[in-house]
C-alpha positions as CSV (number, residue, x, y, z in Angstrom):
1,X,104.1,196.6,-29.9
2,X,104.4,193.0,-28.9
3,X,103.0,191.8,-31.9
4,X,105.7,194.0,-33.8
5,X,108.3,192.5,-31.5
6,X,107.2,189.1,-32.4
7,X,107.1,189.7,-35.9
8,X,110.5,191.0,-36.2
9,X,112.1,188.1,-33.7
10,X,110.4,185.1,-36.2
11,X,111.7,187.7,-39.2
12,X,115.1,187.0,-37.2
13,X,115.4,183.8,-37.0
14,X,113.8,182.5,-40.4
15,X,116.8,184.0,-41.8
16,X,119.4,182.5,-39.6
17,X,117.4,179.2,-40.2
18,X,117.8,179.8,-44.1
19,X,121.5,180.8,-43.5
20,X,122.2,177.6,-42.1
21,X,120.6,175.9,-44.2
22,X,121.8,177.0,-47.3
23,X,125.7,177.4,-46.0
24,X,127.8,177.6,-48.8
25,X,130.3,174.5,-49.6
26,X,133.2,175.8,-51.7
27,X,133.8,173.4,-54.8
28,X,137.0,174.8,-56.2
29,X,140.1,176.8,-54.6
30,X,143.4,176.7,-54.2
31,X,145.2,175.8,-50.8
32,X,148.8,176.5,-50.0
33,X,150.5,174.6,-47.1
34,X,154.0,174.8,-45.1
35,X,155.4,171.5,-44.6
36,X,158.0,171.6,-41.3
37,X,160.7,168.9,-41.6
38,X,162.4,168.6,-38.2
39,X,165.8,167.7,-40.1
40,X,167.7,166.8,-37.6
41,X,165.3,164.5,-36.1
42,X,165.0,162.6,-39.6
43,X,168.5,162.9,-40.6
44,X,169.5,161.0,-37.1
45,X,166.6,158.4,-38.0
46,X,168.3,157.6,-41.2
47,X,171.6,157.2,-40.2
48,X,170.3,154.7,-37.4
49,X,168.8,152.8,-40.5
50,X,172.0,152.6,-41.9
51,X,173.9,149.0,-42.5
52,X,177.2,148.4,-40.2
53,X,180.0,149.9,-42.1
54,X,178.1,152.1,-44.8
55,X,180.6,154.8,-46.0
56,X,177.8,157.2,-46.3
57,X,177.1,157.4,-41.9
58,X,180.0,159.5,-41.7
59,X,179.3,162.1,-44.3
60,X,175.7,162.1,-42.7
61,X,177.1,162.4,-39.2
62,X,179.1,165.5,-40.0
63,X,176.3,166.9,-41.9
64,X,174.2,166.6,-39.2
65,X,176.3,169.2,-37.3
66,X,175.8,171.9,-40.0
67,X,171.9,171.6,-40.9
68,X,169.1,173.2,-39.4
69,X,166.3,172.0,-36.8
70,X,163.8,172.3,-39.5
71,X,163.4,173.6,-43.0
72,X,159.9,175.0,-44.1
73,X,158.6,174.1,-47.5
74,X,155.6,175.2,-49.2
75,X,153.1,173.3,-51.2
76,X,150.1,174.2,-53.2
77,X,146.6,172.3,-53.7
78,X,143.9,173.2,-56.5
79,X,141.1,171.4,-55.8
80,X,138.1,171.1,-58.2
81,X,134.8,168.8,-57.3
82,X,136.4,165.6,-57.2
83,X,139.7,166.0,-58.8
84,X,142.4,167.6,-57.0
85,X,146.6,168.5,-57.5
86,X,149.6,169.0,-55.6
87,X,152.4,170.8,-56.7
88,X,155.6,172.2,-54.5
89,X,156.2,176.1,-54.6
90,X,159.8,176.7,-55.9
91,X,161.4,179.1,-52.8
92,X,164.9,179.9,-52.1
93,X,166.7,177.8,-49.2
94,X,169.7,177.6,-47.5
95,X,172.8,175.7,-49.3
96,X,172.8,172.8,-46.7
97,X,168.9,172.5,-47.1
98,X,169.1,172.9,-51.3
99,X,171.5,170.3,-51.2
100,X,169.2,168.0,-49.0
101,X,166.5,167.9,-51.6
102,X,168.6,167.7,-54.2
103,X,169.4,164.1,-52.7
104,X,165.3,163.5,-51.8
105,X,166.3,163.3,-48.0
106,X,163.3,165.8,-47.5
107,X,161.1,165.6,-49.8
108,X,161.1,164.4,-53.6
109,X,159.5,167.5,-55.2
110,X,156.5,165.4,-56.4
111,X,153.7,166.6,-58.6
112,X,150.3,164.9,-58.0
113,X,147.2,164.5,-59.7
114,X,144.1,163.0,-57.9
115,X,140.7,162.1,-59.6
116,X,138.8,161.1,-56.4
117,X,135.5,159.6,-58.3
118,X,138.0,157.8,-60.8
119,X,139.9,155.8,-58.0
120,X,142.7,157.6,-60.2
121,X,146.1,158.7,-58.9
122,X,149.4,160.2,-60.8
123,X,152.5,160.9,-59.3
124,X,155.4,162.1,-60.8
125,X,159.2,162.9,-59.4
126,X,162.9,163.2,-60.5
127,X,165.1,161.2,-58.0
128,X,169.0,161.1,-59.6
129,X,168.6,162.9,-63.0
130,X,165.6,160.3,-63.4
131,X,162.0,161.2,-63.9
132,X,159.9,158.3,-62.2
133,X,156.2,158.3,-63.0
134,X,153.8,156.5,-61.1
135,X,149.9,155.3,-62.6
136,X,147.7,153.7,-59.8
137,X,144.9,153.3,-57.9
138,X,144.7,155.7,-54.9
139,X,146.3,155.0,-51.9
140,X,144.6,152.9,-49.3
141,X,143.9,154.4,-45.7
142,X,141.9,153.3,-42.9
143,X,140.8,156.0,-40.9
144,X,139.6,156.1,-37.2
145,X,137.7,160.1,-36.6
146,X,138.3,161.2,-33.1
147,X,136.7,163.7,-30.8
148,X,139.5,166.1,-31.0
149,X,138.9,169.5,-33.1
150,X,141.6,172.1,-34.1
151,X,141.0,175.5,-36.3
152,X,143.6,175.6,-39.3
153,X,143.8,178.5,-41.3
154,X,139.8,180.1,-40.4
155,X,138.3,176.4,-40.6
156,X,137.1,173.9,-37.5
157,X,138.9,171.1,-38.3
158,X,138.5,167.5,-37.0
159,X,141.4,164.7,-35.9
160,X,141.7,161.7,-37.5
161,X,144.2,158.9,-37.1
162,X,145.0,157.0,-40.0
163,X,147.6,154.0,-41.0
164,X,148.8,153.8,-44.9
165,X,151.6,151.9,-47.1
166,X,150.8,148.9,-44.5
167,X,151.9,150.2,-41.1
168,X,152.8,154.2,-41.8
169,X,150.9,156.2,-38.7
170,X,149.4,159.6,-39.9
171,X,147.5,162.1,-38.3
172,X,145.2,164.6,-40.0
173,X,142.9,167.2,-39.4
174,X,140.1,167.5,-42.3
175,X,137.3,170.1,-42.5
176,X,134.1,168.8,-44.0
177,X,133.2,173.0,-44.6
178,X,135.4,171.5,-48.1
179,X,134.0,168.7,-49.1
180,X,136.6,167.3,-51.8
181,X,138.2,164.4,-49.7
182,X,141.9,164.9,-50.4
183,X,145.0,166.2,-48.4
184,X,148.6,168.0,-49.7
185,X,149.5,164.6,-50.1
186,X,148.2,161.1,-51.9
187,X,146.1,160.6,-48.8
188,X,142.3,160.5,-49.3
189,X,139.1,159.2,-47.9
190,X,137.9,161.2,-44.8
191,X,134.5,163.4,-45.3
192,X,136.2,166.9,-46.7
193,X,139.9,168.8,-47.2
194,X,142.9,167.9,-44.8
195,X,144.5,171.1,-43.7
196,X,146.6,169.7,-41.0
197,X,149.2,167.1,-41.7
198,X,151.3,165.0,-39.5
199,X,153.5,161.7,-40.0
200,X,155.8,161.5,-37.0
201,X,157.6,158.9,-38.7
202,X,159.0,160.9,-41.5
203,X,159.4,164.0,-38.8
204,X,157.2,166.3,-40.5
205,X,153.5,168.3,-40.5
206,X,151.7,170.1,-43.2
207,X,149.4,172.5,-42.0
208,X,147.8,175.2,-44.3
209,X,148.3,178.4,-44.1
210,X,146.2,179.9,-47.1
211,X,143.0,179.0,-48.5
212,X,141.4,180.9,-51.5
213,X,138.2,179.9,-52.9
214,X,138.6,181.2,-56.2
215,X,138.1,179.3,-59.9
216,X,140.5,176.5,-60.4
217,X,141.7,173.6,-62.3
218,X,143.9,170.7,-60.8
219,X,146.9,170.0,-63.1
220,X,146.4,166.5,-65.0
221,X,149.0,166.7,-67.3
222,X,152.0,166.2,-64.8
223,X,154.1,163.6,-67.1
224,X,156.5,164.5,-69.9
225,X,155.0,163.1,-73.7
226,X,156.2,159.9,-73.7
227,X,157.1,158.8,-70.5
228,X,156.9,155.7,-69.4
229,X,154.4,155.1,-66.5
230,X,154.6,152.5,-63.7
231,X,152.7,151.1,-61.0
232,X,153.4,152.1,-56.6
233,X,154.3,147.8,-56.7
234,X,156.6,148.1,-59.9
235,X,158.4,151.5,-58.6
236,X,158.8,149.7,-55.4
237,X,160.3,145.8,-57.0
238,X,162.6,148.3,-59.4
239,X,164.0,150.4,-56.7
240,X,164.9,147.2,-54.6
241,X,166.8,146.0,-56.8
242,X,168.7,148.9,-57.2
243,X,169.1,149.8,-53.6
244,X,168.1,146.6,-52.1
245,X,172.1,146.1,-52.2
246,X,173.4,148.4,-50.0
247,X,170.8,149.8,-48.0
248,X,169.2,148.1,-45.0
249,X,165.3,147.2,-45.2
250,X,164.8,149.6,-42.7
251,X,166.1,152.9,-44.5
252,X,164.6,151.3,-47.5
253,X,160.6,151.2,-46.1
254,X,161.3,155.2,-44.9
255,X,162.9,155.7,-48.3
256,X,160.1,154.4,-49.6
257,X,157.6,155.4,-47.8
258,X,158.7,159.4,-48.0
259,X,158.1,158.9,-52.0
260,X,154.6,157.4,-52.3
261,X,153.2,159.8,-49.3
């Protein structure tokens, strides 16, 4: 009888043993993400940025008193190996919201394309009847992994702190049960999928809310035939001088920032 107990408790845990050592890694799946803008609080931090004077802090101001806390918008990953896209999910929103995004005070709409093992990154985005499409490098990020764990959407997650674009503060929470290193965003470089999003300086989070492991095949062909392609440095020199003019360094960087994130 003990001998049969024995058996059965080694039985027992040889499979755990294999179990765990054979836990399965998805490669490919699709994530889908609600990104929270706290609209007031990043409405207010614009008009702050805003020269002496502007004609445009008024119409803000008496905006502000007709918007929402927050709008929720929803964004959706397919991640393949080492290539991965972003794309936003078309939903219906109220007028004041609509006609927020219309102007790119909330988010540009961008399409992304990621090939992590290329050091390859595409971006594309209509700001003012314009399509702008940007051909780079990907983003730099230097990371610093705390001890601070979180579950997203069925997964243990893991903090990390991050600065980008120079001197933008993110927080993210990745899960190295996915090991493509990529985000809902251009940000990169920690050891599996971000599911949990947060730059307090643009007022927002990203946290996901879905994640499917099912076949599926990152979008690469996000520009129109044709288009002309420029660098995060050339997008950047162009757009000063454009809005260099009127608009204070300070709304500038956010500006700035909001699109290359």
């Amino acid at each position: 009888m003990k001998l049969f107990i024995s058996t059965i408790f080694f039985l027992v845990l040889s499979l755990g043993m294999a179990s765990a050592q054979y836990t399965f890694f998805p490669q490919q799946g699709v994530i889908t993400y609600d990104k929270t803008v706290h609209v007031k609080n990043l409405m207010r931090r614009h008009i702050q940025s805003l020269k002496d004077g502007d004609f445009s802090k008024k119409y803000f101001e008496e905006m502000m008193t007709k918007v929402p806390e927050t709008a929720v918008l929803t964004k959706k990953v397919s991640f393949s190996d080492q290539e991965v896209s972003v794309e936003p999910v078309e939903k219906e929103q109220p007028q004041m919201i609509a006609n927020l995004l219309r102007m790119g005070l909330l988010d540009y709409g961008s399409k992304i394309y990621q090939n992590i093992s290329k050091d390859e990154s595409l971006m594309t985005m209509e700001i003012g009847g314009s399509q702008i499409n940007i051909k780079d490098s990907l983003t730099n990020v230097k990371w610093k992994i705390t001890n601070e764990y979180r579950n997203i959407a069925g997964y243990d997650c893991r903090r990390a702190n991050g600065v980008t674009l120079d001197s933008v503060y993110v927080v993210a929470f990745y899960t190295d049960q996915i090991p493509t290193s990529a985000s809902p965003s251009t940000l990169h470089g920690l050891p599996g999928m971000i599911l949990g999003l947060v730059v307090p300086e643009q007022h927002f989070n990203i946290y996901a809310t879905k994640v499917e492991m099912t076949a599926a095949t990152p979008n690469d062909n996000i520009f129109k035939k044709k288009a002309d392609t420029t660098t995060r440095k050339q997008t950047r020199d162009r757009m000063k001088e454009i809005l260099g003019q009127w608009m204070s360094d300070k709304q500038f960087n956010l500006i700035i920032a909001a699109m290359f994130l």
